[in-house]
MIGUNU-141322 format. One record per atom (N, C-alpha, C): x, y, z. Coordinates in steps of 0.02 Angstrom, whole numbers, plus 32768, in hexadecimal, padded with zeros to 4 digits. Layout:
# residues N
XYZ ...
END
This chain:
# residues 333
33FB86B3D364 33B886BAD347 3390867AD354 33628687D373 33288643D378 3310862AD345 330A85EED335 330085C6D2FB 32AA85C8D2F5 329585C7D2B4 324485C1D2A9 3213858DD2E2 3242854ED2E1 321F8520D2EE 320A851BD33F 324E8557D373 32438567D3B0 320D8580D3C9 321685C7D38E 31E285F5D391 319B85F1D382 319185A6D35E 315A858BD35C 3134855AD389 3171852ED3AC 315D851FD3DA 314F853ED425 31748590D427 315885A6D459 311C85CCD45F 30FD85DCD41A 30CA8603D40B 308A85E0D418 308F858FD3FD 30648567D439 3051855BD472 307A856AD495 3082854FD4CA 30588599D504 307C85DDD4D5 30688610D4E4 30268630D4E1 300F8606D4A6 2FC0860DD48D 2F9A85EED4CA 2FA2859AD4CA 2F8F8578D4F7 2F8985A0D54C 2FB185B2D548 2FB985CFD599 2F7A860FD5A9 2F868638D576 2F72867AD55E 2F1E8669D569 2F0C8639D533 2ECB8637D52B 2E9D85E7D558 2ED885E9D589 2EC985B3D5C7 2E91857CD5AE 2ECB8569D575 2EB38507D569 2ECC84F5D59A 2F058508D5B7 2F2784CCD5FA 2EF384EFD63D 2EDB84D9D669 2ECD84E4D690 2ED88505D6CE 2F0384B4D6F1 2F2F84C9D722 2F6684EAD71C 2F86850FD760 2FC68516D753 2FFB84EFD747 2FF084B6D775 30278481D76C 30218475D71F 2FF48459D704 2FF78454D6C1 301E8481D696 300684C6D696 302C84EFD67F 308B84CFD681 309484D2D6C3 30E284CBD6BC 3100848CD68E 30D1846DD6A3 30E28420D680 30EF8423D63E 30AA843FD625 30BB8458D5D4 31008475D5C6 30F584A2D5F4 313C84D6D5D0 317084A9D5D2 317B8480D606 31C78461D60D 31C7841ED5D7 317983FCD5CD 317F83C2D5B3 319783F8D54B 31948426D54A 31A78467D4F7 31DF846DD517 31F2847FD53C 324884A3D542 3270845FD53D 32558420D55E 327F83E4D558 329783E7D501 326783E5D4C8 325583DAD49F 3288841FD466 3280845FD486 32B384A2D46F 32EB8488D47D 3315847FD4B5 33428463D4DD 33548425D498 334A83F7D48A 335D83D8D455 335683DED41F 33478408D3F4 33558436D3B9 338A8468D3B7 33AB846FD3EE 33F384ADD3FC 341B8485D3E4 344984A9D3B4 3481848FD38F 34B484A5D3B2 34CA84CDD3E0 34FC84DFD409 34E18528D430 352A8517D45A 35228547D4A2 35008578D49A 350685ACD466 34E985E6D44F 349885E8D44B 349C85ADD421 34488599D403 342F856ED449 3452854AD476 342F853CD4B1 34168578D4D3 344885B3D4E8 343885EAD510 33EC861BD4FC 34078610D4BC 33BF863FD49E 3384861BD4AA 337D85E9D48F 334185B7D488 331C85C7D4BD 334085B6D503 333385AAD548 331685DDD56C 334A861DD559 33258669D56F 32ED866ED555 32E98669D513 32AC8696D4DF 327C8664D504 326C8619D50E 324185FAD518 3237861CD55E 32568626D597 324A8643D5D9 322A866ED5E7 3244869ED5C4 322786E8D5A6 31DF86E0D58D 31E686D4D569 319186C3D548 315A868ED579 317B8678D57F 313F8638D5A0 312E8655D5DB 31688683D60F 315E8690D64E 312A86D6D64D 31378702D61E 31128726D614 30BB872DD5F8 30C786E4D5D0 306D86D2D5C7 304B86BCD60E 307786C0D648 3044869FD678 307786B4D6AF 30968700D6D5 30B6870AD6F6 30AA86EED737 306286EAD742 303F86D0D799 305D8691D7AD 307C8665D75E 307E8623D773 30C08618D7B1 30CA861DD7F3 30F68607D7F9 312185D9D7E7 30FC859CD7DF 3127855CD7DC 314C8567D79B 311D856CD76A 313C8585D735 319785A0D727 318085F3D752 31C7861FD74F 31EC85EAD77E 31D485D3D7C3 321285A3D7D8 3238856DD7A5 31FC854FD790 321F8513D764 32558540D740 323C8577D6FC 325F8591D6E3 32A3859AD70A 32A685C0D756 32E085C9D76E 3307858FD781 32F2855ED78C 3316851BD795 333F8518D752 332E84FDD730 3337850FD6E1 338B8546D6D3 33618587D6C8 33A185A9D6BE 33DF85B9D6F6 33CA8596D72C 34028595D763 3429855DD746 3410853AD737 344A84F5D720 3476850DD6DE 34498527D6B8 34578544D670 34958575D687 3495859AD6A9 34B685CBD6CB 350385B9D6DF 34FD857CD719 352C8563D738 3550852CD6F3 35308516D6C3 355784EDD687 358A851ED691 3566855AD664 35898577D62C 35C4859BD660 35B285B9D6A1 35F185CBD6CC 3635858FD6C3 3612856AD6C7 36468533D6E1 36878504D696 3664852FD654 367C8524D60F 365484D9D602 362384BCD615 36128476D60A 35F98476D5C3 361C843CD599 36078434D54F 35B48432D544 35BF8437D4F8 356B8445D4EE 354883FBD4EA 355583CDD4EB 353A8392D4DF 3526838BD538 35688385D565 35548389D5AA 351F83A9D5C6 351983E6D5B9 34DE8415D5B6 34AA8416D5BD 349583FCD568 345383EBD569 345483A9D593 34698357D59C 345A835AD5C3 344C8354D605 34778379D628 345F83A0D662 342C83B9D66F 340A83F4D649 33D3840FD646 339383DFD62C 33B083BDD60A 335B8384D5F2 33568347D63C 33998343D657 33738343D6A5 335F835AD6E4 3380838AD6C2 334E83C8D6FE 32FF83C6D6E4 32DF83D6D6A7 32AD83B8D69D 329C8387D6CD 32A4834DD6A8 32A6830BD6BA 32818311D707 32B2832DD71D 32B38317D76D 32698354D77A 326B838ED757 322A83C7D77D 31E883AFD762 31DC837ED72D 31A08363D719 3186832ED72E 31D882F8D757 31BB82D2D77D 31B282E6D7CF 31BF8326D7E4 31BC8334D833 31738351D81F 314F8377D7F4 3113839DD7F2 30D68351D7F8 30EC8314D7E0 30BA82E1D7CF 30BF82B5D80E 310982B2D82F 310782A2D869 30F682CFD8AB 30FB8307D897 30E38344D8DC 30778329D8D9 30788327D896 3025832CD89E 301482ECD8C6 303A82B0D89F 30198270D8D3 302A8271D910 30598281D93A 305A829DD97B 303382C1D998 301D82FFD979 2FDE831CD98B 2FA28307D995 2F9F82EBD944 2F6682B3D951 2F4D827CD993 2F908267D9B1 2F838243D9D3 2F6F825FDA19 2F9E82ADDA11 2F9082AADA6A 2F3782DCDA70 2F2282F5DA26 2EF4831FDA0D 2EC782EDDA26 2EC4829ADA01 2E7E827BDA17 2E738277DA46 2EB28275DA84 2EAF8260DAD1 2E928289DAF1 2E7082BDDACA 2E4082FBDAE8 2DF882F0DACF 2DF482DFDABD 2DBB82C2DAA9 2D848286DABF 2D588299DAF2 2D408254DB1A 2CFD8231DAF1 2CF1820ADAF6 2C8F81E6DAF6 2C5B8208DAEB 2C4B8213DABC 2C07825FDAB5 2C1B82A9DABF 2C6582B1DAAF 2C608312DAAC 2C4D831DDA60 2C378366DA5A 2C09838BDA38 2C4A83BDDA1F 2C6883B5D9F0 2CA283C9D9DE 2C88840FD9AC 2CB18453D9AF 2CB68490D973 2CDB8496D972 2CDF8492D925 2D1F84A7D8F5 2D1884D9D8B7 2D4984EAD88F 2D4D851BD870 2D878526D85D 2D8B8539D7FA 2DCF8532D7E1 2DE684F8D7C5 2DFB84CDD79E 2E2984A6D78C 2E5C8495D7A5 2E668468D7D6 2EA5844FD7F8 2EC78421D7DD 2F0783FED7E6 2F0B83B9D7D1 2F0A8375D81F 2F2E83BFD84B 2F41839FD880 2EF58396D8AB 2ECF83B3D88C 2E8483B6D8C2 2E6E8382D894 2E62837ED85C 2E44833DD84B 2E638310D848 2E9E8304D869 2EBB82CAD863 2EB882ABD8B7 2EB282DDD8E9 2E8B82E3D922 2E4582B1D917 2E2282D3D8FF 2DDF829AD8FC 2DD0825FD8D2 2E0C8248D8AE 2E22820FD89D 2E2981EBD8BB 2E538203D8E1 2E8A81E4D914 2E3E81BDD95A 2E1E81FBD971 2DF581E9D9A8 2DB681BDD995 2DAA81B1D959 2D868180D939 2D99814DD93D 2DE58130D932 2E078107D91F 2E0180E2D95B 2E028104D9A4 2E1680E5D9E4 2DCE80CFDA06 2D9B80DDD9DB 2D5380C3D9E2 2D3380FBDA02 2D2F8147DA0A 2D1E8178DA1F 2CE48181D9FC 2C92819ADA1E 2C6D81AED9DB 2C4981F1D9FC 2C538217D9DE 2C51827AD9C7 2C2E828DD9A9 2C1A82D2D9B8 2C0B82E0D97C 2C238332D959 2C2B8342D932 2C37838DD922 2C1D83BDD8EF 2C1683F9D917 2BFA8438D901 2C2A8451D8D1 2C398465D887 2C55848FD87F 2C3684BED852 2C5F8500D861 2C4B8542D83E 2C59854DD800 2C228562D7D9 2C508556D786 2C9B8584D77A 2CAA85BAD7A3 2CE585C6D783 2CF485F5D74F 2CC38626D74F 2CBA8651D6F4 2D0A8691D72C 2D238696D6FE 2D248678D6A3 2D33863ED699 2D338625D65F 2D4885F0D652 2D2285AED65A 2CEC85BCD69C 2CD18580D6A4 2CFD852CD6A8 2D228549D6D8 2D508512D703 2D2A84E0D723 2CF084F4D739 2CB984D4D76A 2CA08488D733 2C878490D6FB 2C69845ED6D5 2C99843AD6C4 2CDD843CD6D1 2D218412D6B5 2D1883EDD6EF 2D1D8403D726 2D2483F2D76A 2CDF83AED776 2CA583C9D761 2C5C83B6D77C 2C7A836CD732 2C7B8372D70D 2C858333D6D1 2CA9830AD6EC 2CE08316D709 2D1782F1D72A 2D0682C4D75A 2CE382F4D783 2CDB82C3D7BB 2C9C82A6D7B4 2C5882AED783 2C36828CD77D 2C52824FD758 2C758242D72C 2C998204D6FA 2CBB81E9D73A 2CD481F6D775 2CE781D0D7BD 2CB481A4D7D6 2C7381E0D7CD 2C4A81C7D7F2 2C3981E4D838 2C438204D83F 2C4B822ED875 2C12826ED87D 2BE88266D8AE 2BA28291D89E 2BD482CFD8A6 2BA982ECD865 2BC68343D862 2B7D8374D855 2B8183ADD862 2B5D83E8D859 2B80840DD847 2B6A841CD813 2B888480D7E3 2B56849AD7ED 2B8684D7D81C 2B598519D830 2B658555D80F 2B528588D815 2B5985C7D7F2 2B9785F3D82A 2BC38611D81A 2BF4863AD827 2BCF8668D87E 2B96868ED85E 2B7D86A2D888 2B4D868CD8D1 2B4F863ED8B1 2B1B8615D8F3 2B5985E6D92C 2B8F860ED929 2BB685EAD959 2BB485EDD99F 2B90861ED9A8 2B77862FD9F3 2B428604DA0B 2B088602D9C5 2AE685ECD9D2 2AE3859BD9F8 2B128583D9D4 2B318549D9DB 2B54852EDA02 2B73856EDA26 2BA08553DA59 2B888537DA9B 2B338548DABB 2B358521DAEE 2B2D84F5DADC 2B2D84B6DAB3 2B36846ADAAE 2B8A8454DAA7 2BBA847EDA99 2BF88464DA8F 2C248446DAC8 2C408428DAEA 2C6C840CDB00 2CBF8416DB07 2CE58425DAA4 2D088447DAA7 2D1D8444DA6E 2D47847EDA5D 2D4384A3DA0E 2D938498DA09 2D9D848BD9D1 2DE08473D9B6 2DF08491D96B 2E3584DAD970 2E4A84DDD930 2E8A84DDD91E 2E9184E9D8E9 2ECD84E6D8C1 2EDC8532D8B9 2F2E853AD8AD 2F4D8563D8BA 2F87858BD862 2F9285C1D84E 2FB885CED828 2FFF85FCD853 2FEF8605D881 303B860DD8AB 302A861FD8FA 304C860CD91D 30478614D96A 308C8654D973 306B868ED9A1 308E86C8D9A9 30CA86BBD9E5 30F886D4D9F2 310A86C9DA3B 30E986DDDA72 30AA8707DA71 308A8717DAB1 306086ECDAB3 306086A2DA74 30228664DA8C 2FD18673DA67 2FF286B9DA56 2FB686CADA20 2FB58697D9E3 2F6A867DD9B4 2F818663D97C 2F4C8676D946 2F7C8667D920 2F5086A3D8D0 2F3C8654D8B2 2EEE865BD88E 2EEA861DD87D 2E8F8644D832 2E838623D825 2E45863AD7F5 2E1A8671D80A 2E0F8683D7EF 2DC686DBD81D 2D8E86A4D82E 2D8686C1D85D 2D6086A3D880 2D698678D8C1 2D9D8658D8A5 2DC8862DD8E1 2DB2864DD930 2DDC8697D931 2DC086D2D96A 2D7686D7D97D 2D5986D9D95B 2D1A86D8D989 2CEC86A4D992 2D178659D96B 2D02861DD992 2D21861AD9D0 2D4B8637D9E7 2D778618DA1C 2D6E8663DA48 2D5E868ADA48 2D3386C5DA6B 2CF486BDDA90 2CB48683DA54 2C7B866CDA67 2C8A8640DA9C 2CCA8606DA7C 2CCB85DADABC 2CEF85DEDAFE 2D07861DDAF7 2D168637DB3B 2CE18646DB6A 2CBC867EDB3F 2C80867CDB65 2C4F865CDB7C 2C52861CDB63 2C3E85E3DB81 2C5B85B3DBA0 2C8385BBDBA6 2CC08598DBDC 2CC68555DBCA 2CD9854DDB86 2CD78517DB51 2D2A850FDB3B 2D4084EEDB51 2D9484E8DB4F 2D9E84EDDAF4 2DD48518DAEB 2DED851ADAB5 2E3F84F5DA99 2E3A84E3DA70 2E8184A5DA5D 2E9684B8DA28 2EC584D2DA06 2EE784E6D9CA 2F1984ABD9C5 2F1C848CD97B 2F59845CD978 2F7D8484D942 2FB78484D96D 300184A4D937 304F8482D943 304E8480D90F 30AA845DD923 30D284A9D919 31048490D946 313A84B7D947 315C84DFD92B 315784BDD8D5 315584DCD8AA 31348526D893 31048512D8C0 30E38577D8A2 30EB859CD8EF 31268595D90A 313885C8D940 314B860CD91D 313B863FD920 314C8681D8FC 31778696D926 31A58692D902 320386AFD929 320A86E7D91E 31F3870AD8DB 31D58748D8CD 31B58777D900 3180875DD916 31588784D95D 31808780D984 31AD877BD99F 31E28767D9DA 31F787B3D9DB 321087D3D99F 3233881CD998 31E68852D992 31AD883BD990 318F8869D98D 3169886FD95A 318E8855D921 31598850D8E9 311C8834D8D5 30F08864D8B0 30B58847D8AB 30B1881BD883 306B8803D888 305187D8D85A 302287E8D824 30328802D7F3 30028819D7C0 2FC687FDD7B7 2F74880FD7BB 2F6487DED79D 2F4187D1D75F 2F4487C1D72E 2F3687C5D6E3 2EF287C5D6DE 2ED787E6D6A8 2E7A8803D697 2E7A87DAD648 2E4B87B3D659 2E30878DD602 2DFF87D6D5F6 2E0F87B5D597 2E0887F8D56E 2D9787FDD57D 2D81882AD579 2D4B8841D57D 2D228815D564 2D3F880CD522 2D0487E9D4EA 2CEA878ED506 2D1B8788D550 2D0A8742D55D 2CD38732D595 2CB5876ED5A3 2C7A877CD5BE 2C3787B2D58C 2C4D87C5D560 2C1E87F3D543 2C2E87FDD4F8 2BFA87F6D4D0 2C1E8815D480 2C1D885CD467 2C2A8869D449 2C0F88B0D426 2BEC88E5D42B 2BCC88A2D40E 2B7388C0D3FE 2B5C88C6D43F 2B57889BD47F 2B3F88A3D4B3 2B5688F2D4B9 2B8E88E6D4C9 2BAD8926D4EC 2B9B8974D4DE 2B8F8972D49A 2B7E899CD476 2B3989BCD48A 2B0F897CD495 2AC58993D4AF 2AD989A4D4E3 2AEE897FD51C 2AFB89B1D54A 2B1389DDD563 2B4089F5D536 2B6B8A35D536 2BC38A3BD53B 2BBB8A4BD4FE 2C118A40D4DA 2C378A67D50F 2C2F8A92D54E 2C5E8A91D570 2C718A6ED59D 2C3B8A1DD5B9 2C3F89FAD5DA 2C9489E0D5EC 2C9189D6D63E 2CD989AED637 2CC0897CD645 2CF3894AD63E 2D018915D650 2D2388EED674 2D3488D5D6A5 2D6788B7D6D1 2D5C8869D6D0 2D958849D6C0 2D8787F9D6D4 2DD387ECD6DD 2DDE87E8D723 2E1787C3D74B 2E088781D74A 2E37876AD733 2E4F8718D72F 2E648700D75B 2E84871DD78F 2E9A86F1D7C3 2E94872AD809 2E94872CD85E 2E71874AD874 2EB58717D8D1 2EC28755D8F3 2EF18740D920 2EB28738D973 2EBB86EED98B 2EA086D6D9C0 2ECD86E5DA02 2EAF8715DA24 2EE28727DA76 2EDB86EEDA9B 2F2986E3DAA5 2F2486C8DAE9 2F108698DB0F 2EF786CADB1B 2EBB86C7DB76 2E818697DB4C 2E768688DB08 2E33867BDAF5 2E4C863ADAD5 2E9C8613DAEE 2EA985CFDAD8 2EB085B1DB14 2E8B857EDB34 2E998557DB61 2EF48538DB5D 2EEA852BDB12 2F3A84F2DB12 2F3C84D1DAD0 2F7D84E7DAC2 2FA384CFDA74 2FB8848EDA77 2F9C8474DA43 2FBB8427DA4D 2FE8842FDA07 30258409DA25 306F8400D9FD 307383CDDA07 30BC83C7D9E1 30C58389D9D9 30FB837DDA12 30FD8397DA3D 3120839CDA83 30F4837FDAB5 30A98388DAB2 308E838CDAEA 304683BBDADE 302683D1DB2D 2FFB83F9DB1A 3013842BDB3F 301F846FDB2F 302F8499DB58 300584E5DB56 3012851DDB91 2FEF8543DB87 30088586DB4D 2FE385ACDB40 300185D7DB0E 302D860BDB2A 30418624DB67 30678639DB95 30878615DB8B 30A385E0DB90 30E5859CDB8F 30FF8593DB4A 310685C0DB03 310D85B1DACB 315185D2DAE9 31788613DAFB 31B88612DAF3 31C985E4DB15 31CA85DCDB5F 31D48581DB6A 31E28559DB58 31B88538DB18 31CE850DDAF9 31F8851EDAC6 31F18554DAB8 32298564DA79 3266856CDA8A 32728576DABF 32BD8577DAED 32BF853DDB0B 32AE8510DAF5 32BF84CBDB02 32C984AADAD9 329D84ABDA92 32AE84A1DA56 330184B1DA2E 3302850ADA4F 33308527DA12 33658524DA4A 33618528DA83 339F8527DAC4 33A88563DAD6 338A8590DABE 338385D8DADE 33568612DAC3 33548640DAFC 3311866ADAE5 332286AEDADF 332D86E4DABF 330286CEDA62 331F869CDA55 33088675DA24 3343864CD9D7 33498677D9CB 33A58670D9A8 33B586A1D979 33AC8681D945 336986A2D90F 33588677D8D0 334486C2D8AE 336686C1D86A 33748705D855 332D871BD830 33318750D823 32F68774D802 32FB8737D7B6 32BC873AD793 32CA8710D76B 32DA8732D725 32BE876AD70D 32C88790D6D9 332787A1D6E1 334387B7D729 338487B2D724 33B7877AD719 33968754D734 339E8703D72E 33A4870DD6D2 33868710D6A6 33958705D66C 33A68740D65A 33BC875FD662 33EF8796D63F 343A8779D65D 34278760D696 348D8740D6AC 34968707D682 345586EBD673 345D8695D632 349486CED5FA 347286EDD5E2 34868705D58A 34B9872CD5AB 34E58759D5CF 35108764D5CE 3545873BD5C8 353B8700D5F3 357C86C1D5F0 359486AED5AA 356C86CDD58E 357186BDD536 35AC870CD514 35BC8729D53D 35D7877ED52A 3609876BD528 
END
């Protein structure tokens, strides 16, 4: 049985995710792992480790299924959890084991970004006219970074509804210092013959190089195709979807109605009105110049590539993750 104080700390974390105080994705994971570190030492034994660990997996992965990095971290996680308990390892050993598996996935996500960062600014020359869009960590840490090396820019970004990601973005980099423009969602075309080149952030990269990232993302990087405006997604490795490898989709989750319209509006205009608001929105292909990792820059065709260089062969065998925790709680039978 999960203890109150689990279940309270995952209900935060779940809220948080749900009603996207955290932004990014990377963030997202961070959270979860910097709470599971925290569940993970409240387990009084093997039993109460196993549960803790699932129920938090379960729940957290499900407030935000798109997240790759997320379900990876998670699977890093219960693969170790997994191989303990195969192997009879005491419960003190255990935990920790697993609080450095943490350890080690919160410091590769902070070290994947500054790598990015670095090879992200090296794209960046003397007067480009930069669009963006979405909340990144690794894209604004990109124009940190190209500031830092005496670069001066400037950038367009799109506000981003829902949510209005764009004015997080436009605050940020004005407190840099960094000339910015907030544009409207719909004037990105307009905008694009002055751009140079458009740079976003990512919530999982597919194996066909496809990447799912904020709505909208797609038809910034559609516009700047059509303008033959190079497009740059920064993602670590971490949000490779091993998942898409077998075929599976990528769901993508709809914020509730009322975060574009109230009631009463609706009402005047007619209570059978629908509503649609996709939250996140999948970019082909053909419409990413090149993913920058923390490998390198490569093309989105070259993601199994690198993942079979990474994992040493292609597919990885990296298990479904929902089965993945049903094999955790059996070891407990």
């Amino acid at each position: 049985m999960v203890s109150s104080n689990v279940v309270s700390i995952v209900s935060k974390v779940v809220k948080d995710i749900k009603e996207w105080n955290i932004r990014s994705s990377s963030g997202v994971a961070e959270v979860a792992l910097e709470n599971l570190a925290e569940i993970v030492k409240l387990s009084s034994s093997v039993k109460d480790l196993v549960e803790n660990v699932t129920y938090a997996a379960n729940e957290i992965i499900s407030s935000r299924p798109t997240s790759a990095m997320l379900i990876n971290s998670f699977r890093e996680i219960l693969l170790t959890l997994k191989h303990n308990l195969e192997e009879n390892i005491d419960f003190k050993s255990n935990v920790s084991l697993i609080l450095k598996k943490i350890s080690y996935l919160l410091r590769k996500s902070r070290e994947d970004i500054e790598k990015i960062s670095t090879i992200g600014a090296n794209r960046i020359v003397h007067g480009d006219i930069i669009i963006t869009a979405t909340y990144s960590k690794s894209i604004m840490k990109i124009f940190e970074r190209a500031l830092a090396q005496g670069k001066k820019f400037e950038v367009y970004v799109a506000e981003s509804r829902p949510g209005d990601d764009g004015k997080i973005i436009a605050s940020k980099l004005s407190k840099m210092n960094i000339p910015v423009t907030l544009i409207v969602d719909s004037a990105m075309r307009y905008f694009m013959k002055d751009v140079t080149k458009a740079f976003l952030g990512a919530e999982a990269v597919a194996a066909n190089g496809a990447v799912i990232s904020k709505v909208g993302s797609s038809l910034l990087a559609l516009v700047a195709h059509e303008a033959r405006v190079r497009v740059f997604v920064a993602s670590s490795s971490l949000k490779f979807s091993y998942e898409t490898i077998f075929g599976e989709l990528i769901k993508i989750p709809h914020a509730p109605e009322r975060t574009i319209i109230d009631e009463e509006t609706k009402k005047n205009i007619g209570e059978k009105l629908k509503v649609e608001i996709p939250l996140l929105d999948v970019i082909p292909p053909e419409y990413v110049d090149a993913i920058i990792t923390e490998y390198g820059v490569i093309a989105p065709q070259a993601i199994p590539i690198l993942m079979k260089q990474i994992y040493g062969k292609w597919p990885p065998e990296y298990p479904d993750i929902q089965t993945l925790i049903g094999e955790v709680r059996k070891c407990l039978q």
